[in-house]
TIFILO-370385 format. One line per field, with one value per residue: x negated, y, z negated of N, C-alpha, C, O in turn; residue in one letter. Coordinates in pm, 1 decimal. Each point is the difference from the previous one (the first is absolute). Example, Ala and Ser with C-alpha at 12.3 -4.5 7.8 and 13.67 -1.06 7.14 Angstrom:
# residues 2
n_x	c(-1319.0_138.6) .
n_y	c(-569.0_106.9) .
n_z	c(-780.0_138.5) .
ca_x	c(89.0_-82.0) .
ca_y	c(119.0_119.0) .
ca_z	c(0.0_-6.0) .
c_x	c(-90.0_77.0) .
c_y	c(120.0_109.0) .
c_z	c(0.0_-73.0) .
o_x	c(-103.6_-50.9) .
o_y	c(-1.9_110.8) .
o_z	c(-66.5_-16.9) .
aa	c(a_s) .
***
This chain:
# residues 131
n_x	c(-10926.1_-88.2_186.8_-267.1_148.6_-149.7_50.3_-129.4_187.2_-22.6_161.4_-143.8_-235.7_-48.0_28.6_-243.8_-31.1_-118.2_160.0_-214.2_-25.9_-2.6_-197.7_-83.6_128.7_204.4_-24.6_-134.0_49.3_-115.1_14.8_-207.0_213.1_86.1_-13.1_144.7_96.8_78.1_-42.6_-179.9_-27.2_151.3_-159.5_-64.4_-102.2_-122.5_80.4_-135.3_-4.5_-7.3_221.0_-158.5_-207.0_-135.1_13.2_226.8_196.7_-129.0_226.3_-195.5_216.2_-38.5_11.6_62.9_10.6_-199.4_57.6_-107.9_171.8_50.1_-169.0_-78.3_-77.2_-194.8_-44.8_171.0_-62.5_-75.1_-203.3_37.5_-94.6_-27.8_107.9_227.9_-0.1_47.5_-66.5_41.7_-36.1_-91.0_75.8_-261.8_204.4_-130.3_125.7_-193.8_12.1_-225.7_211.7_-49.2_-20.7_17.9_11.8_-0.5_-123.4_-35.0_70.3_-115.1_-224.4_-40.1_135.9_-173.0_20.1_230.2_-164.4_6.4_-170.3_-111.1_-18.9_39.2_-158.6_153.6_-101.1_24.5_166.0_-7.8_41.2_150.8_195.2_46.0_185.7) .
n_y	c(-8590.6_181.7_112.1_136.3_197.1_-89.7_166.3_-161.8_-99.3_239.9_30.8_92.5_36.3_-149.8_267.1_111.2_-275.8_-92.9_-110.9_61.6_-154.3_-95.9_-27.5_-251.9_3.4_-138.1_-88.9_-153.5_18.0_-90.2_-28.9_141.9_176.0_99.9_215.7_-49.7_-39.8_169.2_206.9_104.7_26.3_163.3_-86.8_-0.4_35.4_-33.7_245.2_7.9_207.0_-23.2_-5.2_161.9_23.3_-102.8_-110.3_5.1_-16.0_-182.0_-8.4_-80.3_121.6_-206.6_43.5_-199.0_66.4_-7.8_159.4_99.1_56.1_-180.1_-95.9_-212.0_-42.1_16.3_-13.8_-147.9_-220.4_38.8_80.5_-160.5_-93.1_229.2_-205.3_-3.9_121.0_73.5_164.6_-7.3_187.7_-70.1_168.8_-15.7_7.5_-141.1_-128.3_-25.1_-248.1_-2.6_7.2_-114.7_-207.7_2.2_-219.3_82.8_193.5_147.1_-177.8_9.9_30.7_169.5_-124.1_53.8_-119.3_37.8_105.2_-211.6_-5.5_-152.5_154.4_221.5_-114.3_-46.9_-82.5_120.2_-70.3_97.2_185.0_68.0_-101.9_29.4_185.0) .
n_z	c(-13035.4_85.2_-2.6_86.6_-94.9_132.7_-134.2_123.1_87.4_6.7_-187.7_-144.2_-24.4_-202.1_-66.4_39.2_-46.4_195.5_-57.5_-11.0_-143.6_-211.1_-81.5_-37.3_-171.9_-32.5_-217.6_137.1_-266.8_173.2_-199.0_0.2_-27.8_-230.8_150.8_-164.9_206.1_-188.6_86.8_-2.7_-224.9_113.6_102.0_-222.5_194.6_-208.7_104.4_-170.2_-71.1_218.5_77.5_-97.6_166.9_-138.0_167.7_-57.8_137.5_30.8_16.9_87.1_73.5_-172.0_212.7_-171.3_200.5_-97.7_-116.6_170.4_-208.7_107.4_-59.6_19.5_-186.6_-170.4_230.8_-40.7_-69.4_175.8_-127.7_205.3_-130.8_60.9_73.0_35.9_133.1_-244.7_91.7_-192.0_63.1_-140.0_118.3_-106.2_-64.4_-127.1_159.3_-74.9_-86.8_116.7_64.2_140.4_-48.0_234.0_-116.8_192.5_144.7_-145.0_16.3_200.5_39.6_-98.3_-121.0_-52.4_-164.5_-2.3_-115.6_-102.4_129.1_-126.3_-148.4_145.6_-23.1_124.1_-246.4_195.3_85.3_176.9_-95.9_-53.3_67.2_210.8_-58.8) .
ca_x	c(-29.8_60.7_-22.7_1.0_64.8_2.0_118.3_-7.3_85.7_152.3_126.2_111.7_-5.5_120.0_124.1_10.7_-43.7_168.1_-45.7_2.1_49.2_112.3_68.9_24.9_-98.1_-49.0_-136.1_-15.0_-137.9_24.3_-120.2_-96.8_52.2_-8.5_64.7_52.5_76.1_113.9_94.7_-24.2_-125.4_-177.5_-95.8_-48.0_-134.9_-35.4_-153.4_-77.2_-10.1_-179.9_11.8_116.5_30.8_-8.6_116.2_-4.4_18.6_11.0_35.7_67.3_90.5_5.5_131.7_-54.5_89.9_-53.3_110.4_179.9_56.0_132.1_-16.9_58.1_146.2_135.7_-49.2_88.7_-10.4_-151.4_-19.9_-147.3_-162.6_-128.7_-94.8_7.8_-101.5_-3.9_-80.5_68.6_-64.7_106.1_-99.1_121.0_44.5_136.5_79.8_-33.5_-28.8_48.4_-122.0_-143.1_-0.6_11.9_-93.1_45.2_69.4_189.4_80.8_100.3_-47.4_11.5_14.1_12.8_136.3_-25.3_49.4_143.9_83.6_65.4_43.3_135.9_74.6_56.3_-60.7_77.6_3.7_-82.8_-161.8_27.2_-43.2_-151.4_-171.2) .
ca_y	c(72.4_94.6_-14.4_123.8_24.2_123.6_44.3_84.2_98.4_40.6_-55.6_124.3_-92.7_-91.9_-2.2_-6.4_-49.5_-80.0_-158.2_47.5_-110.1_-12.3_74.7_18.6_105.1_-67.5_-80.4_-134.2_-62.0_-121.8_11.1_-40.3_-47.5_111.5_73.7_-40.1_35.3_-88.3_-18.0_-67.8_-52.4_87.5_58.8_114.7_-57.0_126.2_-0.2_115.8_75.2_71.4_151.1_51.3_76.7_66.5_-48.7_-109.9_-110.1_-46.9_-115.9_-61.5_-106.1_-65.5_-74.4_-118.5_-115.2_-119.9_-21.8_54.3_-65.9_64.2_128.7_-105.7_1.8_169.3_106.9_194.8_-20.9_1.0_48.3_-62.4_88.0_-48.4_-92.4_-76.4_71.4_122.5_68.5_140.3_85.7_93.4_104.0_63.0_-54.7_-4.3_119.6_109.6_-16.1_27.4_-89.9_86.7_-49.7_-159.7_-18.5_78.6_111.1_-21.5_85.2_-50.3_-141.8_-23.2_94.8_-22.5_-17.7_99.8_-26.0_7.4_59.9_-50.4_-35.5_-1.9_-146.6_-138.0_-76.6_-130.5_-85.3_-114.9_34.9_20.5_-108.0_-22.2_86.4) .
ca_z	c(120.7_22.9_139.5_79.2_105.8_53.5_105.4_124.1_12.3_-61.1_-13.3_118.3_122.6_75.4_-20.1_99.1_88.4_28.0_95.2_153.5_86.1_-27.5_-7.0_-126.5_-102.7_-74.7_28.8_-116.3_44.4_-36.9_-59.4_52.9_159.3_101.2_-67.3_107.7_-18.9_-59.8_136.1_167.9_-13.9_125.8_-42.3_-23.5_-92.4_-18.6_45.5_13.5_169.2_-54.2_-30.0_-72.5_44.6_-143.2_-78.1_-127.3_34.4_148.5_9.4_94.5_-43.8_151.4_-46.3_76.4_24.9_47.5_-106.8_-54.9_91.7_101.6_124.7_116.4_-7.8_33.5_13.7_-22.4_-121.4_-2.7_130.1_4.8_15.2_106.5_-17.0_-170.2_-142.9_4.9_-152.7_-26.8_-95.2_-134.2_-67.8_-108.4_-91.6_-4.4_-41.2_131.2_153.9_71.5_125.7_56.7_126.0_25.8_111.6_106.4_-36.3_29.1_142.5_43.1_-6.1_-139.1_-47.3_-128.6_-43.2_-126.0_-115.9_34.7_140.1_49.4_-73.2_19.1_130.4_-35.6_114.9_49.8_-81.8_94.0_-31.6_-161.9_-67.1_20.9_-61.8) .
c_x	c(129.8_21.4_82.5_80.4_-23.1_104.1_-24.4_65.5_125.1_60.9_48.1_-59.2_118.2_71.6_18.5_-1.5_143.1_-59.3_54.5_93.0_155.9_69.7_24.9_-139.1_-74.4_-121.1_-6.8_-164.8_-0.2_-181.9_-83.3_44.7_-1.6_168.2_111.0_176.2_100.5_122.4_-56.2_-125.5_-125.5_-94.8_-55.4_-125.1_-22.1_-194.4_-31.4_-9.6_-167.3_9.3_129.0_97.4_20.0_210.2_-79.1_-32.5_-14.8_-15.1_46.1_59.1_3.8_133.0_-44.0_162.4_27.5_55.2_144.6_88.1_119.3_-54.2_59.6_218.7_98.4_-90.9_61.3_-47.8_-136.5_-68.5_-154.8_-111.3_-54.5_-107.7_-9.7_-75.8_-14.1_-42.4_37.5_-114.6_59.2_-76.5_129.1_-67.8_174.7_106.9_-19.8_-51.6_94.2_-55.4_-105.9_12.5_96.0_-86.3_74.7_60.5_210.3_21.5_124.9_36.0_27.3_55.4_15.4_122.8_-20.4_87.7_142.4_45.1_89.0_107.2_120.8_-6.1_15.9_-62.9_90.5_12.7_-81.8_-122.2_-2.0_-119.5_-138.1_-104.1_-8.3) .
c_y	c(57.3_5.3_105.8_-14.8_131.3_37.8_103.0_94.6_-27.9_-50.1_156.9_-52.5_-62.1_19.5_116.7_-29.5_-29.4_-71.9_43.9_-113.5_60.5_186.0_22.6_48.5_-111.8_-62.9_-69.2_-19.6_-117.4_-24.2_-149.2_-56.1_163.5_38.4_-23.3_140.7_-122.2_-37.0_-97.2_-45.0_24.2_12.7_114.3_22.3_178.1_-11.4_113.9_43.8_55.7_96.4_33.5_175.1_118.2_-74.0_-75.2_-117.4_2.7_-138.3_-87.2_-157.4_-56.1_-100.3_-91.5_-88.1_-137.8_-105.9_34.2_-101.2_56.6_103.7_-9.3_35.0_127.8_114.6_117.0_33.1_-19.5_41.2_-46.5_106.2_-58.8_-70.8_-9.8_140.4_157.3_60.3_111.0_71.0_77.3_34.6_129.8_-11.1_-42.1_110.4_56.1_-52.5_6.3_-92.8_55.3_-83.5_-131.2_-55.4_-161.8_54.4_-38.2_56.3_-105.8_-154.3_-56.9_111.7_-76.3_-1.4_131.8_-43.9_-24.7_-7.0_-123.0_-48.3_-31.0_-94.5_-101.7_-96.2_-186.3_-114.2_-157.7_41.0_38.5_-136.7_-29.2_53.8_-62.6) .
c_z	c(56.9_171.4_-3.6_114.2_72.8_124.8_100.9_10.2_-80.1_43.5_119.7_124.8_75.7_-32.1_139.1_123.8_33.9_136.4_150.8_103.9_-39.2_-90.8_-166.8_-95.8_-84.9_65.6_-112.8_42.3_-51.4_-17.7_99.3_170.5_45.1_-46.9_185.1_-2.9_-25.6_110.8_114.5_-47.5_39.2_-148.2_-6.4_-59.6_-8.4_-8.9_-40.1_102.9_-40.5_24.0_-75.3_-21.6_-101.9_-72.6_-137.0_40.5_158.4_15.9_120.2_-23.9_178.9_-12.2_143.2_25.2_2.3_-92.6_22.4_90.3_44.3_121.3_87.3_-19.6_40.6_3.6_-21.3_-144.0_-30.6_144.1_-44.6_-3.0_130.3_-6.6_-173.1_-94.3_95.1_-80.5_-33.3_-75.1_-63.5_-101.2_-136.6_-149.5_-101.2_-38.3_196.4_120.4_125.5_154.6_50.6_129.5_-23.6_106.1_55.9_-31.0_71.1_173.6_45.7_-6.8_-150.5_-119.6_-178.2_-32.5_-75.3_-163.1_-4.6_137.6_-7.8_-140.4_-38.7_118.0_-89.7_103.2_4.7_-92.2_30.1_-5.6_-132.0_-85.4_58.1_-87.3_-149.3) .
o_x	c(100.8_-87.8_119.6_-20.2_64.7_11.2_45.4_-52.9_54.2_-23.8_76.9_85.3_60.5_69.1_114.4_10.8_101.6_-96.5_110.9_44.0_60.1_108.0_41.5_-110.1_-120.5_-35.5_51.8_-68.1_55.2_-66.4_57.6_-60.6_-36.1_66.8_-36.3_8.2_8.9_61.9_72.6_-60.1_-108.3_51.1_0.9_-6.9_44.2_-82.3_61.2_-3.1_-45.8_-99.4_111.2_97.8_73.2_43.4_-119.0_-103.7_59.0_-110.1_122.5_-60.8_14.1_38.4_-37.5_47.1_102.3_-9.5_98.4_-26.8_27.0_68.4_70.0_84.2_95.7_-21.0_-48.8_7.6_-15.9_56.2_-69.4_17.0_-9.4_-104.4_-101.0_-23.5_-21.8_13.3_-4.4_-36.2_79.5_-60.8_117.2_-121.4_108.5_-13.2_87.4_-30.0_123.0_-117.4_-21.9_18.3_26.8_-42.0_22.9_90.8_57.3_-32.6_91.7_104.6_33.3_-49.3_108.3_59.1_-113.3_105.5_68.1_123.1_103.8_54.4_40.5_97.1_-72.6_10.1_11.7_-88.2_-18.3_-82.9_-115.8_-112.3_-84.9_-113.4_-94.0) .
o_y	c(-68.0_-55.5_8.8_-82.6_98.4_-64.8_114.0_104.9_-106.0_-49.2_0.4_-45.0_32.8_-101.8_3.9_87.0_25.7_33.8_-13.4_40.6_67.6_56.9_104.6_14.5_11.9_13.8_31.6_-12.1_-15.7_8.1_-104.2_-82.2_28.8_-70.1_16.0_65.2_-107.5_-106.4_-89.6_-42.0_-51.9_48.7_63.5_-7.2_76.6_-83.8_74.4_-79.2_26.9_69.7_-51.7_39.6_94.8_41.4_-25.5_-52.6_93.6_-55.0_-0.1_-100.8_53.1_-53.5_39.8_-62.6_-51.1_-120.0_-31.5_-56.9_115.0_78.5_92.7_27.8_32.6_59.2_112.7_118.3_-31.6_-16.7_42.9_94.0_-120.3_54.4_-1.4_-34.9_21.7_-61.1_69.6_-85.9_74.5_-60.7_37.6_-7.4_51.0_93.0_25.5_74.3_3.4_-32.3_102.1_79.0_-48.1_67.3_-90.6_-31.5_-74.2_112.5_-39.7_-62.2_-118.5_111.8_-54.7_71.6_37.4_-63.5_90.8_-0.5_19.0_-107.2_-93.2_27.3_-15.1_-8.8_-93.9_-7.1_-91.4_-77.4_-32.2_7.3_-28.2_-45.3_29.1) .
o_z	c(-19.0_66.1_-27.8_89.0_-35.8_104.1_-9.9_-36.8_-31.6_110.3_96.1_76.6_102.1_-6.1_45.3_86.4_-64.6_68.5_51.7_107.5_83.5_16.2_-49.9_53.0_-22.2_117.0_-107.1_101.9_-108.9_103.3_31.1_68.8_114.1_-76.1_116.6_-104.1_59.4_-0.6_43.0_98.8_-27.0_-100.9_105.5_-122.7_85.6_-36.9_76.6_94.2_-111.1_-20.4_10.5_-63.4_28.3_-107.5_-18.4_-40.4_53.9_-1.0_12.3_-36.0_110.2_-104.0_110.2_-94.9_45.7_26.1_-66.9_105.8_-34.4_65.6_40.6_85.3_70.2_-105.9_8.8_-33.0_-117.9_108.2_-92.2_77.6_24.7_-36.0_-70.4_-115.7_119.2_-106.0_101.5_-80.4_57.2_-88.2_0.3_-19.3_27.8_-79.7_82.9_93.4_2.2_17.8_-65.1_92.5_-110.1_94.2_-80.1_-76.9_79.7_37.8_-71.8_-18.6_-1.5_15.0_-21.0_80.9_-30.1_1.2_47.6_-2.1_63.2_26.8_-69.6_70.5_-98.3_122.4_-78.7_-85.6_-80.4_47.9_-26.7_-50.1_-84.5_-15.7_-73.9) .
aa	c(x_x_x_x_x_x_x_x_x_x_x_x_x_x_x_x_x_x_x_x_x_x_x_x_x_x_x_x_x_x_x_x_x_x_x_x_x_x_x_x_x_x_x_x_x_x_x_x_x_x_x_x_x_x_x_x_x_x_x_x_x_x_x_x_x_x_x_x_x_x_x_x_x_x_x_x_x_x_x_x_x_x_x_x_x_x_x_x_x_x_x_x_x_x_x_x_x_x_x_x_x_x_x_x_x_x_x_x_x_x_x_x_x_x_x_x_x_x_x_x_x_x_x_x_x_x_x_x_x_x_x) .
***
C-alpha cells in the first residue's frame, strides 16, 4: 500500500508569502500540527477563497499567533496581529500573485510587518537565544 500525497498549493504560494508578525519568507511544515514560520513560529493555515474572481488561484492565508514566541520581548523585531490572527487574500497565479485584501484591514492601529523590513536589525543579544 501506497500513501497519496496531494499538494494543495505550490511551492510559488509559499515562496510568495512572508510572516506578517516578523517579517521572514521561510515556513516549516511540521506534519499533522500545521505550517508554522521558521523565525517567530505564527501560524499559517491556507483556505480556498469561494471567490476567485476568474484568477488561477484565490487563496486566503490566515496567520494565528497563538504559537509565536518573543512577542512580549522585542517589539522593534516583531509586530503582534490584532487579537492574535489576520487573513491576507492572494489572488494570481505562480510567478504572478498579488494581495487583494488584509483583514483587519492595515491603518493605524495595526500594520503587517513587510517582507524583510526587519532584516538588516540585529536582534539583541538577551533576546537571540529565547527563539
Amino acid at each position: 500500500m501506497s500513501l497519496e500525497i496531494l499538494n494543495r498549493y505550490s511551492e510559488a504560494l509559499f515562496e510568495f508569502l512572508w510572516c506578517p508578525v516578523c517579517g521572514h519568507e521561510i515556513f516549516s511544515h511540521i506534519p499533522f500540527e500545521g505550517v508554522f514560520c521558521k523565525n517567530c513560529n505564527t501560524q499559517v493555515e491556507l483556505q480556498e477563497s469561494r471567490e476567485t474572481r476568474g484568477y488561477e488561484e484565490a487563496v486566503l492565508a490566515c496567520f494565528d499567533t497563538d504559537s509565536t514566541w518573543n512577542l512580549h520581548v522585542d517589539e522593534k523585531l516583531r509586530r503582534d496581529l490584532p487579537d492574535g490572527s489576520a487573513r491576507v487574500k492572494v489572488l494570481g497565479a505562480p510567478g504572478a500573485y498579488e494581495i487583494d485584501w488584509w483583514s483587519p484591514e492595515p491603518g493605524e492601529d495595526w500594520e503587517p510587518v513587510e517582507r524583510g523590513e526587519f532584516d538588516d536589525v540585529e536582534e539583541p543579544d538577551e533576546v537571540s537565544h529565547l527563539a
